[in-house]
N, C-alpha and C positions, 0 to 999 in steps of 0.2 A: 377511457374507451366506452363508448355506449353499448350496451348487450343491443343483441340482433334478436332476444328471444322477445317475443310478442301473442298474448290471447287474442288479441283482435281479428283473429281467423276463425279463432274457436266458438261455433254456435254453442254458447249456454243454455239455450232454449232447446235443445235440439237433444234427443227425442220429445214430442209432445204428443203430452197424455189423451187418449180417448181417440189418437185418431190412426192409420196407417202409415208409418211413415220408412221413406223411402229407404232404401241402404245406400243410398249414394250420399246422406246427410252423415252415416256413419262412418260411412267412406273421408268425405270430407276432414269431419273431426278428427278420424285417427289420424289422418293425413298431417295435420295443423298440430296433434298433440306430437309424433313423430320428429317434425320437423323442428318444433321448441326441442326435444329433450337433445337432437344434435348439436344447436345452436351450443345450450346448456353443456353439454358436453365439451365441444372445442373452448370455451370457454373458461371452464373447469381448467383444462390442460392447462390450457395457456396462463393462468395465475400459479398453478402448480408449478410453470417451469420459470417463472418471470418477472415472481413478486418476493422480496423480502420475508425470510421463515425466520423465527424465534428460537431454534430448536435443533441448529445445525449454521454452517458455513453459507452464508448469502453472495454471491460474485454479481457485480452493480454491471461488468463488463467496461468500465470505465464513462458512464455515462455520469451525469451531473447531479448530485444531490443539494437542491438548491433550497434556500431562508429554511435552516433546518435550526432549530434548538438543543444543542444537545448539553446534554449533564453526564458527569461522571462517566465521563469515555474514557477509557487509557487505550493504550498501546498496546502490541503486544510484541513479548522480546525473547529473539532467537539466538539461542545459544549457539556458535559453531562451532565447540568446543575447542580442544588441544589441537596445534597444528607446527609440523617441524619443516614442512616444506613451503613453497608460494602457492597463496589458493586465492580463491575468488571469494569477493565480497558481494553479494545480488541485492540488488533492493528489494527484488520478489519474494525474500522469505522476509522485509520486515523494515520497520524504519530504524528501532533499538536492536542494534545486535551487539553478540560476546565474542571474545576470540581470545585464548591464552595459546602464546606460544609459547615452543622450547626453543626453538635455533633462529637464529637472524633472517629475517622472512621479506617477500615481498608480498603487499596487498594489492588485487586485483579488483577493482571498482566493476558491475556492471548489471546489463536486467533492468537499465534506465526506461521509465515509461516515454512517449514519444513528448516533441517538442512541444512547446507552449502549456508546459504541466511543471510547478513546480513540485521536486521528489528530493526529498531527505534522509540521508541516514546518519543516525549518530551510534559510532563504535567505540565500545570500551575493549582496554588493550590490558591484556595482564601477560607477567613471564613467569615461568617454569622453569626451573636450575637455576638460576641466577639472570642479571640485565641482556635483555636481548633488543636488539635494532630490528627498526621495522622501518619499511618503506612503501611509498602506493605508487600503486600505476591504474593507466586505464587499459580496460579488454580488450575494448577496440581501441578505434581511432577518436584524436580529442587531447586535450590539451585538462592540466589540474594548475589552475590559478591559486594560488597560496596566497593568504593572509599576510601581508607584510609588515604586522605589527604596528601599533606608535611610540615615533621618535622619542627620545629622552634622552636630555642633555645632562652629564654627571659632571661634576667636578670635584677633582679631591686636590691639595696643599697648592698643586703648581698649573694643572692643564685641565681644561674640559675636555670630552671626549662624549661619543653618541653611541645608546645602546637603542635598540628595540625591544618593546615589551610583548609578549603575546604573539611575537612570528610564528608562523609555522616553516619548523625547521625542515629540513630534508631528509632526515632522516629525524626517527623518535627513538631515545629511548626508554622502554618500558622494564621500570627496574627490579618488581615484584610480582608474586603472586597476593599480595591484597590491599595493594593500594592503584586503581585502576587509571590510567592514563585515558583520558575521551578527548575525542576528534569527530569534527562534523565535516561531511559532506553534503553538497544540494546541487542541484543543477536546474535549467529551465528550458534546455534544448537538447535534450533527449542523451545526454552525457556528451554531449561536443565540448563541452565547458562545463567543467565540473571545479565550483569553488570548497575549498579547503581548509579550516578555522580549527585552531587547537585550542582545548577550551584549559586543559591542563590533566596536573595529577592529582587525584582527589587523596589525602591522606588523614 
């Protein structure tokens, strides 16, 4: 953005020495100095409310951070703590999030940024008492396309028979509290289609 503040109003020469000069030259100047310090001002405001701080939470408002180089960026990851009933899962608090349940739960997916954004969350799953089943749904309306694993063909003494590796089942179960079970969601149209990838149980 080009600043609007400009001296090229401002007589530098002005008052001159040895001779009478008018108040309407000082008139002028204060006039030209005045109207810089506003310019300077709105200005001011405007990077205070609209530029990237070091020093605090920056919101971009979803605009585009383009050929940027970055190093050593992480994530940041949202606990949702313990949970015995069905709650909601938001993208808005985070891409990595936690969740230990106690009781057989449903997960509710939502808070998807709008379409043509791809938005990812990867949830770690822990249990409390003993194996608990979990399942997802979405908030709204929308559809959870599952990973349908790849084929493998086994055979043992007399018959082949086909397993899949890697499905994402319909229901999980999560068997412990410290070996954490992670499942990825993403979507690219605003949670209409939300895909579903079990990555497994970390032990």
């Amino acid at each position: 953005m080009a600043s609007n503040i400009s001296t090229a109003t401002i007589d530098t020469d002005y008052p001159k020495p040895g001779e009478d000069n008018s108040t309407v030259g000082f008139r002028n100047n204060f006039t030209a100095i005045k109207e810089n310090f506003d310019s300077a001002r709105g200005e001011i405001e405007d990077l205070q409310v609209n530029t990237a701080r070091t020093d605090t939470v920056s919101a971009f408002n979803g605009n585009i951070i383009l050929n940027a180089n970055l190093q050593s960026v992480t994530c940041a990851v949202f606990e949702i703590g313990s949970r015995q009933s069905d709650t909601e899962v938001n993208f808005i608090n985070g891409s990595y999030q936690t969740i230990e349940v106690s009781e057989d739960v449903t997960l509710s997916l939502t808070g998807w940024p709008e379409e043509q954004k791809f938005a990812k969350i990867t949830l770690s799953l822990l249990s409390n008492g003993g194996s608990k089943t979990v399942s997802f749904a979405l908030a709204s309306t929308g559809e959870i396309k599952r990973n349908s694993g790849i084929p493998v063909e086994l055979y043992d003494s007399t018959n082949g028979f086909n397993v899949r590796i890697g499905e994402f089942p319909q229901f999980i179960e999560v068997p412990n509290d410290t070996d954490p079970v992670i499942v990825e969601f993403w979507t690219i149209d605003g949670g209409n289609t939300v895909f579903a990838n079990y990555v497994g149980q970390f032990i």
